[in-house]
N, C-alpha and C positions, 0 to 999 in steps of 0.2 A: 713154622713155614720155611720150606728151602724158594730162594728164587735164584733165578739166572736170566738178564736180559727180561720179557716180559713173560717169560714163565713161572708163573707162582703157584707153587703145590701146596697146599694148605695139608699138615698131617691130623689126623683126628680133628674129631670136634665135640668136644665133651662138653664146651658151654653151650648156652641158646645160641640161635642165631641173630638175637639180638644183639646178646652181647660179642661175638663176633666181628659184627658190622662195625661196633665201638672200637674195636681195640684195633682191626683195618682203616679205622680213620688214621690214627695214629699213625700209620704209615703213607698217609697219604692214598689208602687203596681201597676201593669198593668190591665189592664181594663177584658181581660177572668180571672184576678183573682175573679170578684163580683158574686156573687153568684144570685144576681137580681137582676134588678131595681124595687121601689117599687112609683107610682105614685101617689102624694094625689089628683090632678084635671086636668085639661087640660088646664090650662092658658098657655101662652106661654112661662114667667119665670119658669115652672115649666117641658117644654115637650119641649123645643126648640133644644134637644140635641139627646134626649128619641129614636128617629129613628135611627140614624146613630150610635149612639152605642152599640144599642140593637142589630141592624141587622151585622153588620160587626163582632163583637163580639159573635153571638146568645146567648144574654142572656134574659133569662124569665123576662117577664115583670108585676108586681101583680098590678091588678087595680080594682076599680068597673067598674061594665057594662057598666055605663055612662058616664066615665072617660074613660076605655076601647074604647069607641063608636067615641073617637074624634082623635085618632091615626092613623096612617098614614095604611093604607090596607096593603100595606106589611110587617105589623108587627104582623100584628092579629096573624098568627100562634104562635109568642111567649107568648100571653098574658095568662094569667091564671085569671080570673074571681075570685076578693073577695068582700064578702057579709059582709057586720055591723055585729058585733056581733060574727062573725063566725071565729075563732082563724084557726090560720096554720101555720105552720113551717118548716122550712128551714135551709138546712146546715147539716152536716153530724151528728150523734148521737150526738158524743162526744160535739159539739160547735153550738147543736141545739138554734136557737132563734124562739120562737114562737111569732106572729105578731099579734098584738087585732085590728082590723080596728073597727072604730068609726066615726059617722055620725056628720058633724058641719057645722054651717049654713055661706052659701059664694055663693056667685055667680056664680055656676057652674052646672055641670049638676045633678053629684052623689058625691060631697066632700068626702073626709076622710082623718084620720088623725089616727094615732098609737101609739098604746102600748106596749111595744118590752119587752120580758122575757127571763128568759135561766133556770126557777126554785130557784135563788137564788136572781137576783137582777131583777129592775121594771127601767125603760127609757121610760117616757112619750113626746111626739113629737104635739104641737099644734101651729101650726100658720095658716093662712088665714082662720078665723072666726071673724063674725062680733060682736057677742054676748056667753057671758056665756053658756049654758044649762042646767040640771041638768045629763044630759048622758055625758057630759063633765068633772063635779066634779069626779063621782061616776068611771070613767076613769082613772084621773089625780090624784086621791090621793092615797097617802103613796109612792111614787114612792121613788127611789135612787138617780134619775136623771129627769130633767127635761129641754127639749128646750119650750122657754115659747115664744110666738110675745107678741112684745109691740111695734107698727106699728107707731103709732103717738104719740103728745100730743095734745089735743083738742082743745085748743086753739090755737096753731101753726098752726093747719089746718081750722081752721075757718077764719085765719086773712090771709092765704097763697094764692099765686096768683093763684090759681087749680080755674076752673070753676066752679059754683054752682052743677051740676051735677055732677062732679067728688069730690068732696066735701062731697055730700050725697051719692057717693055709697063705698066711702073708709071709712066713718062715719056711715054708716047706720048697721042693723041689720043682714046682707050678706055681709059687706065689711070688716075691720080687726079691728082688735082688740087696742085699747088705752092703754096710762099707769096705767090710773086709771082702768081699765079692769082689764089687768095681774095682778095689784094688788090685786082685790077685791079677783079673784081667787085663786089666795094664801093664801088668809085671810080664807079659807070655805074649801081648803080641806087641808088636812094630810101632814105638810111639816116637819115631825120630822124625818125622813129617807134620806133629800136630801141631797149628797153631792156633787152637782154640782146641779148648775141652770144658765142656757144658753141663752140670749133674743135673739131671734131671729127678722127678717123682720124689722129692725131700719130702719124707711124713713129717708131720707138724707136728705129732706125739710121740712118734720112737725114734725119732733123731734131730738135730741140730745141721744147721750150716758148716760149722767150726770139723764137726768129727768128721763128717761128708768128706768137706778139703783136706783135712790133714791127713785122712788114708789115703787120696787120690796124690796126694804131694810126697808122700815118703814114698809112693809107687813108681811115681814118675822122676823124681828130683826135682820137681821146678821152684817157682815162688808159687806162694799163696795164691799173689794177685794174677794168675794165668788162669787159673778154674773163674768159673764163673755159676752160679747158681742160678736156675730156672723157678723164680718162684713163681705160685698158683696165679696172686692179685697182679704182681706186676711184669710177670714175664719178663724178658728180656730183648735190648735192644738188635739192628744188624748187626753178625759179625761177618766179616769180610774176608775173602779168601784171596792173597797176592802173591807173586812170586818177585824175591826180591833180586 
């Protein structure tokens, strides 16, 4: 979830809407408080929830067309329709965030992924891509903030008992991203501005926390204790954007 002031963008929702509502307690927040749900594809960990809170709740739901296209029909009236490239914002003046959708390659129908502003500070959002781009650097650098995937390590999943097919399409060019990946990308654009960088999509079975951090740390130079890990059960708490 990005917020700003009382604009709260909820990204994906792979869980129920049950369990949703839980983990919104936690923050002290109920569900008509989100201002949208914003969809990056139609996988099922990403939309499994996307109906029943969107609808019970009515809240707008921002998608592509082809992400759009895989939703449930009684939700279409909430959807708003977003285009690559084509910024838009949400939330009242004061605690405007504007949203940059960007194109990245994955197994779906129309991906996308976000670059969230408010005129002072930049939060870049990349996970479920199987490869770099250069529409993805040119996105991702100079941000403030950054949720990075680093989905595998490549060896763990080369030697991991996953089928030969499931194998090449978690590995492949359309499936997600490795540690040496998220590294390289760090290494190529602009991380002079980050203070917070977040790994997201850590598999449970081809890779660890430990490997995760230490490529993203020998890419960047920092401590350890600056990454921070997204896990599945406990998610993670705010982090805060200041100018010192």
């Amino acid at each position: 979830m990005v917020a700003k002031g009382d604009t709260y963008l909820l990204i994906d929702c792979g869980f129920s809407a049950r369990e949703i509502e839980k983990r919104l307690q936690k923050f002290d927040l109920i569900p008509s408080q989100l201002t949208a749900i914003l969809v990056t594809h139609e996988h099922g960990d990403h939309i499994n929830g996307v109906r029943v809170l969107a609808k019970k709740h009515q809240l707008p739901i921002w998608a592509t067309a082809g992400t759009a296209g895989s939703l449930a029909e009684d939700v279409q009236d909430l959807v708003q329709t977003v285009q690559y490239h084509m910024p838009f914002t949400l939330g009242e003046q004061a605690d405007e965030i504007t949203v940059y959708p960007f194109p990245v390659p994955h197994d779906a129908r129309e991906p996308s992924q976000f670059v969230f502003e408010d005129g002072e500070y930049r939060l870049g959002l990349l996970t479920d891509t199987g490869m770099i781009t250069p529409v993805i650097e040119q996105a991702l650098t100079a941000c403030d903030a950054l949720l990075l995937e680093a989905n595998h390590d490549a060896d763990m999943l080369a030697q991991s008992v996953y089928p030969d097919f499931l194998k090449q399409r978690v590995g492949g060019q359309y499936g997600h991203l490795n540690n040496k990946q998220a590294a390289n990308l760090l290494e190529k654009i602009d991380t002079s501005q980050l203070q917070h960088l977040v790994i997201m999509h850590v598999s449970e079975k081809n890779n660890t926390a430990s490997l995760a951090i230490d490529s993203c740390v020998e890419a960047i130079g920092c401590d350890q204790h600056f990454i921070s890990i997204a896990a599945q059960n406990e998610g993670f708490d705010w982090r805060y954007l200041i100018r010192e």
